[in-house]
N, C-alpha and C positions, 0 to 999 in steps of 0.2 A: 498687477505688479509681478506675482510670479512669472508670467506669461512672460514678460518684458525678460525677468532675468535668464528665464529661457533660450529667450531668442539673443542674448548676447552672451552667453556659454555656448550656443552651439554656431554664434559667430565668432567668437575666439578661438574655437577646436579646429574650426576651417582655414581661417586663416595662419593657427600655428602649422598647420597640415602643409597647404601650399608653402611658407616657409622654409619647412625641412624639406620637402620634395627640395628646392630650389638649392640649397647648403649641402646636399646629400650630396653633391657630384663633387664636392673640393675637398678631398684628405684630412688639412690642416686644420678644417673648420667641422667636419662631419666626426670625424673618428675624435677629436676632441672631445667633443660632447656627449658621443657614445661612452666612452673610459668613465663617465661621469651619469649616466643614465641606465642605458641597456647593450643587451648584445655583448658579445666578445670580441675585441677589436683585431688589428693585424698588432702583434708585439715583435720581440725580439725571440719569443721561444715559438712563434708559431711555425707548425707541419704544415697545415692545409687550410687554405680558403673555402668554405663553403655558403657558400651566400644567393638570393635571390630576393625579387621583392613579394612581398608577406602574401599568403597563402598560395605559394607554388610548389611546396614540399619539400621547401628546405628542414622541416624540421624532421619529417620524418627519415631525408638525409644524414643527414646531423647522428642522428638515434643510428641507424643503420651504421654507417659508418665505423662510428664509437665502440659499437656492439662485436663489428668483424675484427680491428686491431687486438692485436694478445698484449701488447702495450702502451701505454696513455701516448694519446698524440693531442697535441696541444689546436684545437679545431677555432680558428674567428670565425665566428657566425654570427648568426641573427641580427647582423646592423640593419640591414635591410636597405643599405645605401649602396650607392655603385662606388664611389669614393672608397669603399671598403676592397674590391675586386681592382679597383683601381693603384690601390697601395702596393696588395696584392702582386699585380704586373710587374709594377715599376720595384719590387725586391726577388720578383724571380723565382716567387713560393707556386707551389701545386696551386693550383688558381681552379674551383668549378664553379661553373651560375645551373642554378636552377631556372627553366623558363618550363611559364603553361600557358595555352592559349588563354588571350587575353577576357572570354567571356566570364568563364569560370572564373578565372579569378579576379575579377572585377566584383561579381557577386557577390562573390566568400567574401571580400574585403568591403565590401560595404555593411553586407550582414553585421561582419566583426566589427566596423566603424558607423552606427546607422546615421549620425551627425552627420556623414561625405554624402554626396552625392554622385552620382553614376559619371558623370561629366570628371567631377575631381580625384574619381579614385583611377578612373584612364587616363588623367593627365597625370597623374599619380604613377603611372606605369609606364608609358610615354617617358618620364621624364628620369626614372632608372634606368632602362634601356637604351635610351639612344645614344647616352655620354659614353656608353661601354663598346660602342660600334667599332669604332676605331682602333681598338683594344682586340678585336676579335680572336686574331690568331695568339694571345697569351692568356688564353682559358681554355677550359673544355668547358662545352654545355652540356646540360643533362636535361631532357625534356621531364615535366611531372610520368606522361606515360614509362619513361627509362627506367626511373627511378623508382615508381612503383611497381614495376611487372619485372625487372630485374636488375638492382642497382650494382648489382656484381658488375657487369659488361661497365656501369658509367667507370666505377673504381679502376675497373681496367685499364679504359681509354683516359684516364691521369696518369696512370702508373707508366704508360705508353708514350703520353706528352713529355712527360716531366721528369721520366727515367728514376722514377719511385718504385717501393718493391710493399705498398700499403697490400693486407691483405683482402682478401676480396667477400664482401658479404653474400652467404648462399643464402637465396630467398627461398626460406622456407616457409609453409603455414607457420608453424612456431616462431621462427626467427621473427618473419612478419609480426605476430602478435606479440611478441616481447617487446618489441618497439615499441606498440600502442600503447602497451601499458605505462609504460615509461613515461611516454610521452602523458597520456590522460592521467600519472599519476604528480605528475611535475605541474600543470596545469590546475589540477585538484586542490593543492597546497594554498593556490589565488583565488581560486573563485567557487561561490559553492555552488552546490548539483542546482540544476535545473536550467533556464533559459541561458544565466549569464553564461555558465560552462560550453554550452552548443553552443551558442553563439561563436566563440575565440578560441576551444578546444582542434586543436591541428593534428587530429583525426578524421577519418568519414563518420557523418554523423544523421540521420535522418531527418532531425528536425531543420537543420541546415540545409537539405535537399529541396525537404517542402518549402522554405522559406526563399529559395531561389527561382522558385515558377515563380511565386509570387511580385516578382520585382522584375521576371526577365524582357517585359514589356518594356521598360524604362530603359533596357541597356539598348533592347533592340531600334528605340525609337531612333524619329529622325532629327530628334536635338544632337543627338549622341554623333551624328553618322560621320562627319569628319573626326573627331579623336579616336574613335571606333576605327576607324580605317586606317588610321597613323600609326594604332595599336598593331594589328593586325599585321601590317609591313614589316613591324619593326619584331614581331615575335619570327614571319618566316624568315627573317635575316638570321636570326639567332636559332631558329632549329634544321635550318639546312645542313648545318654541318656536326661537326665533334670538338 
């Protein structure tokens, strides 16, 4: 019987999953439910969009950012819907997506989801990205490598699009590390040390390392190879340019 109630919790998880993927690209319907669940949505006080789908670093975005302003700017993040970047557009705000190749963060998000499977967290990704294609030229993109190795230049190329005067974060070891904390101490408040924390913690983390050989057979396989490829497409569409 357990077994049973098992396997119909982790068939409700998936099919609530595919759901939102599917809701996530209409406004009306995504950011509604955000105002009501998680994330900061696009309001009437919002400065900047910062958004991307989950473990591409947007949060350590998000932290950075926050950290560089000498003044509170009112940041929508973490919806983790394109319908959010889409709002976004269509009011004309500093608009940036986070994007990372899609292996990695395929991984990290199933790590963080172990319910998904390898198939549904690419279609999972697949299905944030491509509604936002047509969008392209009213965002900057920031790739995960920008963002971590110097999110000053992303902050720039906004300030650049969008004719903002946002100030710019110096990556510094410290600066760096102030974020982490931040971030792993915000984190810490939900869930306690040990596997649950590595697991969903949006820092680098070792045990998360190890745990991605372990699965990267699955991503590489040839179930996968068509969404895998559609991924693939749709990230170098989105880091060719600014």
């Amino acid at each position: 019987m357990s077994g049973m109630r098992r396997s119909v919790s982790v068939g409700a998880l998936r099919a609530a999953f595919e759901a939102k993927t599917i809701i996530a690209r209409y406004p009306a319907l995504a950011l509604r439910i955000a105002r009501r669940r998680h994330g900061i949505p696009v309001g009437r006080d919002t400065g900047i969009v910062i958004e991307g789908f989950p473990r591409t670093g947007t949060s350590f975005a998000v932290a950075a950012f926050d950290l560089a302003q000498e003044g509170k700017v009112r940041i929508a993040c973490h919806v983790h819907a394109p319908a959010q970047v889409i709002e976004g557009a269509r009011r004309g705000l500093p608009n940036l997506v986070i994007v990372r190749e899609p292996e990695e963060t395929t991984l990290s998000f199933v790590i963080r989801n172990p319910y998904l499977s390898i198939r549904q967290a690419l279609r999972g990704y697949v299905r944030f990205h491509e509604p936002l294609l047509s969008y392209r030229d009213r965002f900057v993109v920031g790739t995960f490598a920008q963002v971590t190795e110097d999110f000053g230049i992303v902050i720039g190329r906004v300030n650049e699009r969008f004719a903002t005067g946002f100030a710019l974060f110096e990556h510094t070891e410290e600066n760096v590390r102030r974020c982490f904390v931040a971030i792993d101490e915000d984190y810490r408040k939900r869930l306690p040390e040990g596997e649950a924390l590595e697991r969903q913690v949006a820092r680098p983390s070792d045990w998360r390392d190890r745990a991605k050989e372990e699965i990267r057979g699955s991503y590489r396989s040839a179930d996968a190879a068509g969404l895998r490829a559609r991924a693939e497409r749709v990230f170098e569409a989105f880091s060719g340019g600014g």
